[in-house]
N, C-alpha and C positions, 0 to 999 in steps of 0.2 A: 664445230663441224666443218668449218671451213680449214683450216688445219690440218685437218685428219683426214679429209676429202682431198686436199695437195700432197699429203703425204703418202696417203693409199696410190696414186696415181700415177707418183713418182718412180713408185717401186713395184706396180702394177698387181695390187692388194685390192681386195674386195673389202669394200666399207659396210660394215654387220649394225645395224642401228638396233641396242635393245632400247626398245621403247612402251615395255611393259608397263609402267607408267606414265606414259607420255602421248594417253589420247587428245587431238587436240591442239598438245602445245606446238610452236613455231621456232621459225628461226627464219630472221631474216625474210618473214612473211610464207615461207613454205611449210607446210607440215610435218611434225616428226614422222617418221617411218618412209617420207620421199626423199630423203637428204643422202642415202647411201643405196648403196648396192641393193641391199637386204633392211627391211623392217621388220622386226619382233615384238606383238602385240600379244596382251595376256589380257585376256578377257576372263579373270576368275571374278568373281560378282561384287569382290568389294572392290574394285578400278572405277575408275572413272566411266567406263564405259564397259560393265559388268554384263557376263549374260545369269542364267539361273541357276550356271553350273560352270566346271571348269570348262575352259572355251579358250582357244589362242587362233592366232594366223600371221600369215609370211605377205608382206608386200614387196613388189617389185616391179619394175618399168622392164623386165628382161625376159622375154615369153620365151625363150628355153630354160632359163633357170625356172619359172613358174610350172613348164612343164616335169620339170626335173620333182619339182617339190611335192607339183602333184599326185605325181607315181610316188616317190615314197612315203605320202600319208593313206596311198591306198594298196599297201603292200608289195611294191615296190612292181606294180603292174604296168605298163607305157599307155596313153590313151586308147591307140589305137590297137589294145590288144590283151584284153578284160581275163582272155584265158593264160597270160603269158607274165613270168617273172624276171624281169632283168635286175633284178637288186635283191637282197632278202632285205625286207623291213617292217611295221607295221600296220594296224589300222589305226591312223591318228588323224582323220575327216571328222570334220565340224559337224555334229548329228544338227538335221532341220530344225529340230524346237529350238536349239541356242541360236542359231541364225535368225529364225523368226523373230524371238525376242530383241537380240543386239541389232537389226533391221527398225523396227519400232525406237528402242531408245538412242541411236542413233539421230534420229531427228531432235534430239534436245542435247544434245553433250556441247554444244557451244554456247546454250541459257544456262546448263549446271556449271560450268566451268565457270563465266562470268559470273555466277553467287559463290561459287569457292573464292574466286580471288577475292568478291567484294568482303568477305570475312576472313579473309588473310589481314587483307589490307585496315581491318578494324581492328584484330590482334596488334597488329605491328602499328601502329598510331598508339593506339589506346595503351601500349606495355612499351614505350618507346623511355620512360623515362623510370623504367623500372630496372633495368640492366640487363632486360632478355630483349634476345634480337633474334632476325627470323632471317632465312635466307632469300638471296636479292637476285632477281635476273635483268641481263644483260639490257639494255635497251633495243640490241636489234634480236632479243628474243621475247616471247611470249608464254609463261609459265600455264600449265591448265591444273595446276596446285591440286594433286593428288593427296599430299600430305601439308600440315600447318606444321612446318620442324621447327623451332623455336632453339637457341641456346641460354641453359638456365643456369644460373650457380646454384651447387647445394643441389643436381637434381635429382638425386633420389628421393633426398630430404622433402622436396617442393611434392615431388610425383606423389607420395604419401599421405602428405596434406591435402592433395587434391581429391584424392582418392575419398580420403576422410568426410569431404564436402560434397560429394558424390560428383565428383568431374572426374570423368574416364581420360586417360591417355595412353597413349603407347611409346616404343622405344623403338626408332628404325634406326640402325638397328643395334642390338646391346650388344655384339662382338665384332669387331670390321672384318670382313676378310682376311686380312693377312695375319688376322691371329686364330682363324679358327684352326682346328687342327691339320683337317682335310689340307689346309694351304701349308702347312708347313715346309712342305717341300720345294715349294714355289720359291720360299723367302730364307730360305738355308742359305745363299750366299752373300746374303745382306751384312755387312761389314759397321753399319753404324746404328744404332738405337736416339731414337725411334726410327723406324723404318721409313713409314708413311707419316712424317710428323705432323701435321694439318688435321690426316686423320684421326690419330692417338690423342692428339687434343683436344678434337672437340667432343670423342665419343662417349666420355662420359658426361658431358651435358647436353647432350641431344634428348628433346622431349618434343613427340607430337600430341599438339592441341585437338579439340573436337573437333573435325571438320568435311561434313557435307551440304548437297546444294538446299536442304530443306532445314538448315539448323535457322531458327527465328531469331528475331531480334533481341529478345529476353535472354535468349539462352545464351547467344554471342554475350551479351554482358552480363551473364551470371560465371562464365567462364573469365573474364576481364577482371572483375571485382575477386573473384578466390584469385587468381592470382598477383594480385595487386596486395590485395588484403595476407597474404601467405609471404611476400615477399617481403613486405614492409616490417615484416614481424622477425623475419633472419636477422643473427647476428653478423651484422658490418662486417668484421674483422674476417669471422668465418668463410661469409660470401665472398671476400675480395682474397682472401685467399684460394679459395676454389679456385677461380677463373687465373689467379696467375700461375700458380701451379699449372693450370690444365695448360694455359698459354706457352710456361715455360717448357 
């Protein structure tokens, strides 16, 4: 952020922070969504900091863009003038019961955040010398682990087995952007394959683990053991294959 806060600056660019994920986490000690111009919160109920329903909001340190955003979540009406339209837009205001609720749990998203990480951090020890690795934040950042991403060899083969053993997972996400369709036009004049090679690599072993603030102690290690016990059972050859393929 600090990069992209010199860079936005330089060239007198508005810094857009989505942080639809990122209740909570830090940088550098500050909070995501203060670190740019604009913060983008999505309060859909399975976040970190969920309301009962679809629910999002805009932060900002810049009381005419807040007014600017206000008018257009309220039909693009200016405060001081309820009968009058300066913009055509919609009605996209935070209805009071979503407020009510993300007000309330609000006061706990830095105790749930602190049990995500404490069960990140028991995946990644406990699966440390199994071949699957989790991803790692910076030291002057502070993760509030939305997701347990894990990279697996073999993981469809793994996810199936898991599934088998009744451990749920998910896939963020099974297509990256620059392959979905919709982008195709974005990446038409890409000259070299793989495009995004980092990404292309690892997106077929991305696997999210089970993880929120009320998973208990048993369960954290009955998800440890299927995949310990799932792994150990792959063929060598096969798994080390995956990952250098996916690598190369």
């Amino acid at each position: 952020m600090d990069a992209l806060a010199a860079l936005a600056g330089r060239h007198g660019l508005a810094l857009i922070e989505d942080a639809a994920q990122a209740h909570g986490a830090t940088w550098r000690g500050r909070r995501a969504g203060s670190l740019g111009t604009i913060g983008c919160f999505s309060f859909y109920p399975g976040k970190n900091l969920g309301a009962f329903g679809d629910a999002g909001a805009v932060t900002t340190d810049d009381w005419g863009l807040a007014a600017a955003i206000r008018s257009r979540a309220n039909h693009g009406r200016p405060p001081a003038a309820a009968e009058r339209c300066d913009v055509l837009d919609g009605n996209h205001r935070l209805d009071a019961l979503q407020a009510a609720v993300l007000a309330v749990k609000l006061r706990h998203l830095d105790r749930w955040n602190a049990a995500r990480a404490s069960v990140v951090q028991r995946y990644t020890s406990a699966l440390a010398e199994t071949g699957v690795t989790f991803t790692r934040s910076r030291d002057e950042a502070s993760s509030c682990h939305h997701l347990a991403i894990a990279l697996v060899p073999v993981r469809d083969e793994v996810r199936r087995r898991l599934a088998a053993a009744g451990v749920a997972t998910g896939i963020h996400y099974a297509i990256p952007c620059h392959r979905q369709p919709a982008c195709a036009a974005l990446v038409r004049d890409a000259r070299e394959e793989p495009y995004v090679p980092v990404v292309d690599a690892t997106a077929g072993r991305l696997l999210s683990l089970p993880l929120f603030p009320q998973l208990t102690e048993a369960e954290v290690q009955r998800v440890i053991d299927a995949v310990v016990a799932i792994i150990a059972t792959l063929d060598p050859a096969v798994a080390g294959r995956d990952a250098t393929d996916r690598a190369a």
